[in-house]
N, C-alpha and C positions, 0 to 999 in steps of 0.2 A: 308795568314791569313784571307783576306778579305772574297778571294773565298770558304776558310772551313767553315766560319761564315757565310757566304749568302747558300750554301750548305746545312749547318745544320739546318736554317731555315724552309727550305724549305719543308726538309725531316721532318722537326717536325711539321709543317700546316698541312703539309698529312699525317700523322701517325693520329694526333687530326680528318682530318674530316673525316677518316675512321671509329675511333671508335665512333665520334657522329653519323657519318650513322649506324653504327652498331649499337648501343644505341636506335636511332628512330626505326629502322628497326624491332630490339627484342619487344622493348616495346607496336610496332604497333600488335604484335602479343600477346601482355599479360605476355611476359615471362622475366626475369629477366636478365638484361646482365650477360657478363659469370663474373665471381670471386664475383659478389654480390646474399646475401643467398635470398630466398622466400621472406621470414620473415622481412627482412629489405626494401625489394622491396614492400614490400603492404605495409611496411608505408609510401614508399616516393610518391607512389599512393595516399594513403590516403590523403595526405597531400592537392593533387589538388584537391582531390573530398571526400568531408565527407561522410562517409558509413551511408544510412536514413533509418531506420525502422518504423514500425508502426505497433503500435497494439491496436487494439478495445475492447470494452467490455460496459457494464453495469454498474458497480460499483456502485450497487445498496448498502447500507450500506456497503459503502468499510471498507475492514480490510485488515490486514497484508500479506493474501494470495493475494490479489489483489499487495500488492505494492512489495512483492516479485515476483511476474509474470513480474511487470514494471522494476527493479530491472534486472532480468533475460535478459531482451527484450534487455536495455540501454546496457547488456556486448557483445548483438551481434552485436553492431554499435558505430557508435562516435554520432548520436543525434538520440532519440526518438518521435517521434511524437503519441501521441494518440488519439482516436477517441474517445467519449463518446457520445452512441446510446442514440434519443431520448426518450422519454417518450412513444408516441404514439408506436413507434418499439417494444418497451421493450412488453408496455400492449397485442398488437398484436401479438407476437410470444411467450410470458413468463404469463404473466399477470401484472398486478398494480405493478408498484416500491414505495418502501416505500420513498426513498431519491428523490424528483424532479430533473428536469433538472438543475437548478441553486444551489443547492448544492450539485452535482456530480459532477459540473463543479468545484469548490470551494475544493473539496476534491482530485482531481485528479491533478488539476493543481499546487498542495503544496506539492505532491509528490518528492524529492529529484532529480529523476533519469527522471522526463517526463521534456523534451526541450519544445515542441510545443502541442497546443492540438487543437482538430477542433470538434465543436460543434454539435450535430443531425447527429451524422452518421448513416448510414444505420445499420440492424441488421447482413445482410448475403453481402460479398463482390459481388458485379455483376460486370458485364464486366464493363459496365460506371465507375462505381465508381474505380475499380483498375485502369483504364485507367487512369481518374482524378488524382490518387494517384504516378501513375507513372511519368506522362508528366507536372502534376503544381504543387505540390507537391516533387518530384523529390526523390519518396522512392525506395529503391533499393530490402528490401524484406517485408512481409508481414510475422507476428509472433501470434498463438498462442500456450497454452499448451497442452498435451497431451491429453487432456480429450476432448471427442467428442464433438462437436457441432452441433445439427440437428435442423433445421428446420421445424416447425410443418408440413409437408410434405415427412418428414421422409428423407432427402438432408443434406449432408455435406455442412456447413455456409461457409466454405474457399472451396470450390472445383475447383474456379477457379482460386483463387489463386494458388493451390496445381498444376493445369493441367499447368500452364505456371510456373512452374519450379521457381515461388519465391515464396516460402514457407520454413518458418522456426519454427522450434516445440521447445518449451521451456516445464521441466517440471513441474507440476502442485507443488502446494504447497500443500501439505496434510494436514490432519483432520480441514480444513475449506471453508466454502462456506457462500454465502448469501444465502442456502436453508438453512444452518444449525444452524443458525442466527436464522430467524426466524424463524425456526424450534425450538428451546431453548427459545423463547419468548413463541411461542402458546401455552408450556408445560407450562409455568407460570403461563397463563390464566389458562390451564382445571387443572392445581395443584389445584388454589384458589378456582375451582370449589368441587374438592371434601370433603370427610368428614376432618374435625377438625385433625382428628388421624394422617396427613398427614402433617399438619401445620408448624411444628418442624423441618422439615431435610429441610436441605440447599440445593439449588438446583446447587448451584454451588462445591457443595461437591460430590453431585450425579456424576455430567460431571468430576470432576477433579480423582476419587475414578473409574470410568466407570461403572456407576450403572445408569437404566435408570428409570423412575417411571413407578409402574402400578397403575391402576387406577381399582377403584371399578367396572369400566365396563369389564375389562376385555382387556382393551386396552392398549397400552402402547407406550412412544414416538414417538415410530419410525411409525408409522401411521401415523401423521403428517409430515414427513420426518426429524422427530429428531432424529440424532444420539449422541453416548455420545461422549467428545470431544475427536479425534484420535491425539491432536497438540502433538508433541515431540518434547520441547524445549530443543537447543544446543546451548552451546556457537557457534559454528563456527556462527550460525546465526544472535546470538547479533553481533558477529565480522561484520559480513558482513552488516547489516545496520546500524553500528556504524559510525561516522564520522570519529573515531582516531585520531582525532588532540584536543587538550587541552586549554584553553582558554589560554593568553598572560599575559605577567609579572604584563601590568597593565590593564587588563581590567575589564570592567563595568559589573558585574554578575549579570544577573537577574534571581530568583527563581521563579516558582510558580509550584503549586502539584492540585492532584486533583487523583479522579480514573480513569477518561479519559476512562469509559466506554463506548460500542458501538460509537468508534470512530467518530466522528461527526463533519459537520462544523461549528458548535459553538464551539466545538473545536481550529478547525485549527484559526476560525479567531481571538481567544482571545489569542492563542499563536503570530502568527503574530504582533498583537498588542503590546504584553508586549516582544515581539523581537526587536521589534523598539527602546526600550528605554535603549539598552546597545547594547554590543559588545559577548556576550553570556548569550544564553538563555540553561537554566540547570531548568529542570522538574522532579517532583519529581511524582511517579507511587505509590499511598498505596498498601499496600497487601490484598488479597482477606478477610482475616478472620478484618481488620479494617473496610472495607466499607460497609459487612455484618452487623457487629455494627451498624454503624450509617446508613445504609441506609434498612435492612434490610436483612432476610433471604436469598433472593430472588434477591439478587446482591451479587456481579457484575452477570452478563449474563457473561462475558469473563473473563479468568482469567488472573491472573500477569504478565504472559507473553506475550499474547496474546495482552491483553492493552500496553504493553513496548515497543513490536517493531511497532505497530502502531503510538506509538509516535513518535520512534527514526526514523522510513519513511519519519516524514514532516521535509520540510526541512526549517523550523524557527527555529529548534531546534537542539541543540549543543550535548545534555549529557541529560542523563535519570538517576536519580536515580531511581532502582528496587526494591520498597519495602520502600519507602521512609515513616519516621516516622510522625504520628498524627500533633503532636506539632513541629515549628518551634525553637529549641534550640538554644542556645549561641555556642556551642561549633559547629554545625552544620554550624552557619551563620560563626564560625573562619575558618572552616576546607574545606569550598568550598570556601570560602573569597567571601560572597555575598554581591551584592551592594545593591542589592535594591530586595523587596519581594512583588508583586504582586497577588491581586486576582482580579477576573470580578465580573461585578453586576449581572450575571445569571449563576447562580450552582442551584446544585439539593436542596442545604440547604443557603441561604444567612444571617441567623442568628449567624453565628458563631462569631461575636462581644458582640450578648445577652449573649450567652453560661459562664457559671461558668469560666472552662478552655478555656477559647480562645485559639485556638492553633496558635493563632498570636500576644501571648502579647507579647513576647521577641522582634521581629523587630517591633511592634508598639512604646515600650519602648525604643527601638533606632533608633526611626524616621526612618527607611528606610524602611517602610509599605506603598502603595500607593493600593488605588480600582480603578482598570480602564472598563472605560465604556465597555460592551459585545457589539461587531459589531452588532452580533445575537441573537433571544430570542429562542435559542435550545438547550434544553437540554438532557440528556439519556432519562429522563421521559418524555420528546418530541415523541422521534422515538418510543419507548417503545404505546404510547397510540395512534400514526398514525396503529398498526398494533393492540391492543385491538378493534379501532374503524370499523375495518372495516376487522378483523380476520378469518371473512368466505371464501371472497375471498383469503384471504394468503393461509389458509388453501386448498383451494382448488390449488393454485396455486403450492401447495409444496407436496401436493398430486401425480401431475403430473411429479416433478421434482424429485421424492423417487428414484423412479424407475430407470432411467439413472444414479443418486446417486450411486445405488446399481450396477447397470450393470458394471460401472467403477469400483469398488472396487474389483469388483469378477473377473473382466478380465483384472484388473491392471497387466504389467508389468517393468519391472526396464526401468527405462530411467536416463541415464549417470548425472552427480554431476550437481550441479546447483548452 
């Protein structure tokens, strides 16, 4: 009995450290031991070494298309890392950024889906700088979209990433851009500029309708590099920058709405703020034909959608209502179970206490109204007047950027779901 039990030991040590050799042996070569699938084999990989990406950009008045790009980058890895090109980079290969360094930084780092971010990066990858990326850093590929990148030299910006085989192509998010941005501003400016007779059409009716102005000269947006807006909002897409998960049986709801136009970081940080003070923050989006009202013809610049998932991007925020009404109601503050209703001391209008209808008498009447201080003094009518003041340059800068605009659309082909 002794001897079949010291026997079977023995054969069972050495059955084990065959197939741990076999185990190291396969793995030394990347490949999966035999009865375990691919699939399960690159997670238990993963497991020792987290899959790094990285992807650069400008994010010059970031919007949605930017944070779906981020968004895309984060599903080809387990952490993302982004770079946000400096100032001087941007001026020298693009021209003037309307957003500075410290509020790119501010707006990219509240994106939902960015892990890591690294400051002043270069414009185009060079050998240094991939090196840097590889060996301190420790990124396994290098991510951008489909849409070319050149350097005022007429040079692919990733070619060296591309030539060493880590290169990964995510695709682009359609009918938007920061040329297109302010592209839709500068037509604001020469609208105001022409006759009276023009006054009256909405110009956010024009982009959403795809009507674009002409102008008594004979010219018409897309000189400036305005096109009308091409966005195709899906649900799949609310889906996909949704949170999906619902606030808890007892938690602390915090409201506040706004039109959260030309997404901004006075934005981000007055949401941040009024996050701090519960356990979910639920934002309320107006609809285009309310902010028109109160703010005028000539708003929003972006439409409902286009403002929604910019919100749902940052990640202080829980739930987006789409279209969310003027007035704060009773039946509103029952039906989300809000705890508390927040606005900042820096909006486009901060009179709305004076106003007839305050659309915050109902939760001022039940005390759970509070104004919290704005981190930041930025508003839409901020970034709105950085590019009135100084419009010649943009204009010229988005002159230059039409062109490539156009060349991608017309030599656009399909690239696989996103």
């Amino acid at each position: 009995m002794n001897k079949i039990s010291s026997t079977s030991l023995i054969g069972g040590a050495v059955v084990v450290a065959m197939a741990v050799g076999l185990y190291l042996g396969v793995a030394k070569r990347g490949l999966p031991p035999e009865g375990l699938g691919m699939g399960l084999w690159r997670k238990i990989k993963r497991k020792k070494k987290p899959l790094r990406v990285y992807m650069d950009g400008c994010f010059d008045m970031m919007h949605y298309g930017h944070c779906n790009a981020l968004r895309q980058a984060r599903a080809v890895g387990d952490q993302l890392v982004v770079g946000v090109v400096s100032d001087a980079e941007i001026i020298a290969n693009k021209g003037p950024p309307v957003t500075p360094m410290h509020e790119r930084m501010i707006m990219v780092k509240a994106v939902k889906w960015v892990d890591e971010v690294i400051s002043d990066a270069p414009y185009a990858i060079t050998e240094d700088f991939m090196k840097k990326l590889f060996d301190e850093y420790k990124m396994d590929y290098i991510i951008h979209g489909d849409d070319p990148c050149v350097l005022p030299d007429g040079t692919d910006a990733y070619a060296v990433a591309k030539k060493a085989g880590r290169f990964k192509q995510i695709k682009r998010t359609e009918g938007i851009s920061s040329t297109d941005i302010v592209g839709r501003l500068l037509l604001c400016v020469r609208e105001r500029s022409v006759s009276d007779s023009h006054n009256h059409s909405s110009l956010q009716r024009q982009f959403s309708h795809g009507h674009s102005q002409k102008f008594e000269d004979g010219g018409s947006g897309s000189r400036s590099g305005t096109r009308v807006s091409h966005f195709l909002p899906t649900s799949r897409r609310i889906v996909q920058f949704s949170n999906g998960k619902g606030p808890g049986p007892n938690a602390h709801i915090v409201y506040i709405d706004g039109a959260f136009d030309l997404f901004h970081a006075g934005h981000v940080e007055i949401l941040r703020v009024a996050r701090e003070l519960g356990d979910f923050l639920l934002v309320g989006t107006h609809n285009d034909q309310t902010i028109s009202a109160k703010r005028g013809t000539h708003r929003p610049i972006m439409n409902l959608h286009e403002r929604s998932l910019s919100v749902l991007a940052c990640r202080y925020v829980d739930e987006v209502i789409i279209g969310a009404p003027w007035e704060v109601s009773k039946d509103m503050i029952t039906t989300f179970n809000i705890s508390l209703v927040v606005h900042g001391t820096v909006a486009e209008s901060s009179d709305f206490q004076k106003e007839k209808d305050n659309p915050y008498d109902v939760p001022i009447s039940m005390g759970i109204f509070k104004v919290l201080e704005s981190p930041l003094d930025i508003t839409t009518t901020t970034i709105i007047k950085r590019i009135v003041a100084n419009h010649k340059a943009y204009q010229k800068r988005n002159e230059k950027k039409v062109a490539s605009e156009k060349r991608y659309y017309d030599n656009k082909t399909y690239v696989s779901s996103d």
